[in-house]
C-alpha positions in Angstrom: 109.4 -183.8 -168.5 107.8 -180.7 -166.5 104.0 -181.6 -165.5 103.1 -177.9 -165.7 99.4 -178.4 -164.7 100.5 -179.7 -161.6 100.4 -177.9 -158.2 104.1 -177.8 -157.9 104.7 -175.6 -160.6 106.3 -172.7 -160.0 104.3 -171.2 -163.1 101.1 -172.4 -161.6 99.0 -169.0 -162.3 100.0 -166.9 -164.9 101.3 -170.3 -167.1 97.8 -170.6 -168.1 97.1 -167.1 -169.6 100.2 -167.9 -171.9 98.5 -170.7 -173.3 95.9 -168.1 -174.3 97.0 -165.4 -176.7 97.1 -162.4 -173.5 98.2 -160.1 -176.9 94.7 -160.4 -178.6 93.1 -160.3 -175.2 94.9 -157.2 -174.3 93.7 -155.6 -177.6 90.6 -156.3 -177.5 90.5 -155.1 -173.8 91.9 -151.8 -175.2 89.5 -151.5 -178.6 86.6 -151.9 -175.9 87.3 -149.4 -172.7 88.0 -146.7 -175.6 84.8 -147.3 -177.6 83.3 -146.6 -174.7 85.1 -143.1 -174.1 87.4 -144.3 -171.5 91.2 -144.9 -170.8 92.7 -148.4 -170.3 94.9 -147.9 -167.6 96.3 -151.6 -166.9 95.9 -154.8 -167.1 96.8 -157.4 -164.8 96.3 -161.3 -165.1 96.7 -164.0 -162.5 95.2 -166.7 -161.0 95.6 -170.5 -161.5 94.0 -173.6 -164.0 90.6 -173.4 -162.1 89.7 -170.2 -162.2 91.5 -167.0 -164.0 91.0 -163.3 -162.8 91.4 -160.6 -165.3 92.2 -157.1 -163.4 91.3 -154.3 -165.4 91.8 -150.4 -164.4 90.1 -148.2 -166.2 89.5 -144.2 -165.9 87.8 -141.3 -167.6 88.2 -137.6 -167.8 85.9 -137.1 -164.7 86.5 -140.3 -163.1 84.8 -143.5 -163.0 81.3 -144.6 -161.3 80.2 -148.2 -160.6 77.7 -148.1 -163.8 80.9 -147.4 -166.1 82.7 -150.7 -164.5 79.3 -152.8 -164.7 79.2 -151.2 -168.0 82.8 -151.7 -169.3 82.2 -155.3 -167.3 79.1 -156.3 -169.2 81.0 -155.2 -173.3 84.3 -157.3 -172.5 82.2 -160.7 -171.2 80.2 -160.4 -174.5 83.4 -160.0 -176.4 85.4 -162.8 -175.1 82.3 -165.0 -175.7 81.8 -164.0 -178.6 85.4 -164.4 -180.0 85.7 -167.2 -177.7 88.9 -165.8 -176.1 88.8 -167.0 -172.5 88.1 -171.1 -172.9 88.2 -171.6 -169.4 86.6 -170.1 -166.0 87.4 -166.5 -165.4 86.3 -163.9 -163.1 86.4 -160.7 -164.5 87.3 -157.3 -162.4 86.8 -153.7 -163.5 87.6 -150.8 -160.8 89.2 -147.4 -161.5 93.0 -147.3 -160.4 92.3 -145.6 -157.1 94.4 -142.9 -155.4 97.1 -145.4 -154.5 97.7 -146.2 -158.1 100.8 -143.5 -160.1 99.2 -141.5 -163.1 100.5 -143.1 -166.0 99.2 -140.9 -168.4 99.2 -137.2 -169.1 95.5 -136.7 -169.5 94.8 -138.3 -166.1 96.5 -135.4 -164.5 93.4 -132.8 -165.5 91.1 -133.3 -162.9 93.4 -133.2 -160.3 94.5 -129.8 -160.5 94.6 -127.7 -157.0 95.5 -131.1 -155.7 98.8 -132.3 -154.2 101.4 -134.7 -155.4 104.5 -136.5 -154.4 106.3 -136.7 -157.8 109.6 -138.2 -158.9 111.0 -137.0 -162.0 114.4 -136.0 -164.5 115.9 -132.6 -164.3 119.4 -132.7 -166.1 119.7 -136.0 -165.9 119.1 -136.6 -162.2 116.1 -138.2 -160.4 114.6 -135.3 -158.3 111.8 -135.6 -155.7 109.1 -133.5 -154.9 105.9 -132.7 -153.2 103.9 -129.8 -155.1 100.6 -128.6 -155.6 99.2 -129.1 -159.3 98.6 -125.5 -160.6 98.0 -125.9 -164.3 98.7 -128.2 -167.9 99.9 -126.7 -170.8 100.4 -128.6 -173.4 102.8 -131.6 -172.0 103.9 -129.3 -169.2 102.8 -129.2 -165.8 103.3 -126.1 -163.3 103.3 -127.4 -159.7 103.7 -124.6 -156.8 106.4 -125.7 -154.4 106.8 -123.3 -151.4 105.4 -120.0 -153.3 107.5 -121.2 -156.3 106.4 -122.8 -159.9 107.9 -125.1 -161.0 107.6 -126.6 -164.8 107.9 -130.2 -165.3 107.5 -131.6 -168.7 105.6 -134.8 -168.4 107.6 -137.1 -170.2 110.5 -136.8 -167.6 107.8 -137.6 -164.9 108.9 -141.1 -163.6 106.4 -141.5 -161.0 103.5 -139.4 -159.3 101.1 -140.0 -157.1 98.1 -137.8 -156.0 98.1 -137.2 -151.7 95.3 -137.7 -150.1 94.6 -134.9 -147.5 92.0 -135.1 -144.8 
């Protein structure tokens, strides 16, 4: 039999949030950031049988400040002790997604119109690339200028996109 706690696990980590019910943890994660008027972006779990981490990514229609994380922070600790979800040691982190991080959904792209993106998406059922400026949102289409031409991608054949960063 397969000592699972020990060091030599290959599962040693993410094991022991699937002793937990991550399902109920995830909801609850979700039910939370929206009460409080923002968007749950991802979640990521890791870490090992002394001490969990909890990543969570969270943004807003105008971004997010340091008070929202503290904020968002502060709400899912007195959840989980308060439903007693997290047993063990666990360090908590709440941060916006950051530039590096794709859009994942269509009301994050709002705030960055004027701005430039490197986008990968479906047009006749081939991946196309592209690196447009994002002119305007209507509806669940997005009109990027690409060399003094518009182009109209609907979002749900966007695969990836990522904002550039210009300096």
């Amino acid at each position: 039999m397969y000592n699972f706690g020990s060091s030599y696990s290959p599962l040693v980590g993410d094991f022991y949030f699937y002793n937990m019910d991550k399902l109920q943890i995830k909801i609850k994660i979700e039910e939370i950031v929206s009460s409080l008027g923002f968007l749950l972006i991802d979640i990521i779990f890791r870490g090992d049988q002394h001490l969990r981490v909890l990543e969570i990514f969270i943004d807003g229609e105008k971004g997010i400040t340091t008070t929202d994380c503290s904020n968002v922070s502060r709400a899912i600790n007195e959840a989980f002790l308060a439903d007693n979800l997290i047993e063990e040691n666990y360090r908590l982190e709440v941060s916006s997604p950051g530039v590096e991080r794709p859009l994942k959904y269509l009301v994050q792209f709002s705030k960055h119109i004027g701005r430039k993106f490197e986008l990968e998406y479906i047009e006749l059922e081939e991946t196309k690339k592209l690196i447009a400026k994002l002119l305007r949102i209507e509806g669940d289409q997005l009109y990027f200028e690409e060399k003094n031409f518009e182009v109209k991608i609907n979002f749900q054949n966007i695969i990836k996109a990522k904002v550039l960063i210009s300096f």
